[in-house]
C-alpha positions, 0 to 999 in steps of 0.5 A, spaced: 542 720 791 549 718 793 553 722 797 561 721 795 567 724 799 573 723 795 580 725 799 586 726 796 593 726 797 598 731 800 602 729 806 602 733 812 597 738 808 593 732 809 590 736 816 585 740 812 581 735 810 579 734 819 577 741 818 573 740 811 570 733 815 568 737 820 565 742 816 560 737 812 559 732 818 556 738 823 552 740 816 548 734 817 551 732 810 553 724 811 557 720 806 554 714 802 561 712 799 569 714 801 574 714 796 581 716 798 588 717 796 594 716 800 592 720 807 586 721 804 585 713 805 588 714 811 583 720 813 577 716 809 578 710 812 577 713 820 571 717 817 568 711 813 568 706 820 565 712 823 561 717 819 557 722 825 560 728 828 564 725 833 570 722 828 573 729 828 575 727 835 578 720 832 582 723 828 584 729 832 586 723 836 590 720 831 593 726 828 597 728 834 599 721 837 605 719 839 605 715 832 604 720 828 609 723 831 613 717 830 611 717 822 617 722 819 620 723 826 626 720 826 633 724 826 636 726 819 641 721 821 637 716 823 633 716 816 640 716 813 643 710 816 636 707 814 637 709 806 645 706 806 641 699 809 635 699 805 637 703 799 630 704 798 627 709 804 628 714 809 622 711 814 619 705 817 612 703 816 612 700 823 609 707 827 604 707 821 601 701 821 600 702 829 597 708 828 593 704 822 592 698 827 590 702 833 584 707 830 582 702 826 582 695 828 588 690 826 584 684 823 578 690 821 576 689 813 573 694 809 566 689 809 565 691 817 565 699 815 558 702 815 560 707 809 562 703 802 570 706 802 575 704 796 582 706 797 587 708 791 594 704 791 599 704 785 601 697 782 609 696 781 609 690 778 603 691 774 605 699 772 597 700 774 592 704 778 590 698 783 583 700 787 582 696 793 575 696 796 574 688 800 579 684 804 583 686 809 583 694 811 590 696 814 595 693 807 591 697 803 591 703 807 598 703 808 599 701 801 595 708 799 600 712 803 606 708 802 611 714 799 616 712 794 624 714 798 620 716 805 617 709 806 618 702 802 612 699 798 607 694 801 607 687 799 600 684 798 600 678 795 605 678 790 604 685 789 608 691 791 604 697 791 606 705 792 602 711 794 596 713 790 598 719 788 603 717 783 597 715 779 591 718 782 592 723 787 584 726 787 580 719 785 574 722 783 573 718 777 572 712 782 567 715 786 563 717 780 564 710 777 560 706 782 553 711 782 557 718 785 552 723 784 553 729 789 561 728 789 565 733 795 571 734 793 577 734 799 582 737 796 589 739 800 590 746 797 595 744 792 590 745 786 588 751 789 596 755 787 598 756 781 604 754 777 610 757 774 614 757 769 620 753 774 626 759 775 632 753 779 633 746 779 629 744 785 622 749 782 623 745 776 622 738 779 616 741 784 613 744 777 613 738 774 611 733 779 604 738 780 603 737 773 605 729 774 599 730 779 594 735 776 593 733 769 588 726 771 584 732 776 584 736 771 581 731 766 576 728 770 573 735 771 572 736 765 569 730 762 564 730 769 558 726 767 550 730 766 547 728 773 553 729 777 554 735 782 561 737 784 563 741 790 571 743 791 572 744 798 576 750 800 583 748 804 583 756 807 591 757 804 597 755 807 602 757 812 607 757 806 612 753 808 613 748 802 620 746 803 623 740 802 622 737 809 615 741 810 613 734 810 615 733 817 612 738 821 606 736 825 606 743 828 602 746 822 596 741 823 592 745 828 592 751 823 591 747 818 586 744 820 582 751 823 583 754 817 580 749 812 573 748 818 572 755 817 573 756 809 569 750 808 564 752 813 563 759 810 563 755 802 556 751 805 554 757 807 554 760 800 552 754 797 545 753 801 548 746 802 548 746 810 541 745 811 536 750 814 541 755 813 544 754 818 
């Protein structure tokens, strides 16, 4: 039976998934096949070079490096000065591809990894889902997590490609499609707040992208083919700040983190899914 962890997008809210990953590996539960989106690629791709318990470790690692910090970590008007010169983003994708490169190998492909890992990019020129999952491990990567406006596209080949949340932002159909049968989802929290009618301009273009993102997880939970066990994680809530500039606070992690270990712990638990009980 193949165990699949599929992550999915959401910048900073990405933390949580360290607590979920925390929760299943110490359960014993190990993954057959990784399949992950924007800083699920990234998280995945750590996990899938690294599949025990001690990961956790890695990413913690990667999650508070000077390169993480360095992602989005440039003054307001050091991003500005960049967007009149580039016109295109805020942020240089050198810290990241450095943090890439440290935590998993500069020349590392995704036949080298001991778990199966497919990562989600959006094609430019081609107006399409593009999953990677041969060849060179960093572009792809950073192709995943390549945000529109806060980092440039990513150039492989003759291609360009943008972060896969644009078109897949919880990829469980492309764990399901290659023999997935007990699928456990790490979401980021999104999913779990309700939406609202938008009441301001702002709330109309948040509620519009959250339906942008939503519509293909909503989908692909309900057309789950017989066979086929999903496990929704919890993310444990959040510390509500959804602002505009949530993005770049790495403050939040540790509580992030922290609460999505216990809630999905507790979710194990209840399900009977950690073994013996325990």
């Amino acid at each position: 039976m193949t165990v699949a962890f599929v992550l999915g997008g959401g910048g900073v809210r990405g933390a949580v998934q360290i607590g979920m990953l925390r929760a299943l590996l110490e359960s014993g539960i190990r993954p057959d096949l990784i399949v992950g989106t924007s800083i699920g690629a990234i998280n995945g791709a750590l996990v899938a070079s690294d599949p025990r318990p001690a990961v956790i470790e890695r990413l913690l690692d990667a999650w508070t490096s000077p390169e993480a910090s360095a992602v989005y970590g440039d003054s307001l008007f050091a991003q500005f000065t960049r967007l009149v010169r580039t016109r295109t983003h805020l942020n240089s994708p050198t810290p990241l591809r450095r943090l890439l490169e440290r935590a998993l190998g500069a020349d590392t492909r995704f036949e080298d990894l001991p778990v199966r890992l497919r990562v989600v990019a959006a094609s430019i020129e081609r107006a399409a889902e593009q999953v990677f999952d041969s060849g060179p491990l960093i572009d792809a990567v950073l192709a995943s997590a390549s945000v529109p406006g806060l980092l440039p596209p990513t150039r492989i080949g003759d291609e360009h490609f943008i972060d896969g949340g644009i078109v897949n932002s919880i990829p469980i159909s492309h764990a399901v499609e290659v023999g997935a049968r007990t699928v456990f989802v790490l979401q980021v929290g999104r999913v779990e707040a309700p939406l609202e009618a938008p009441q301001s301009a702002v709330d109309t273009a948040r509620v519009a992208f959250e339906v942008a993102r939503r519509h293909r997880y909503a989908r692909d939970m309900a057309t789950i083919p017989e066979g086929v066990t999903l496990h929704v994680l919890p993310s444990g809530g959040t510390d509500g700040d959804d602002t505009l500039l949530s993005y770049r606070r790495m403050d939040t992690v540790r509580g992030r983190i922290d609460r999505a270990y216990e809630a999905s712990r507790e979710f194990l638990r209840v399900g009977g899914l950690i073994p013996g009980g325990a």
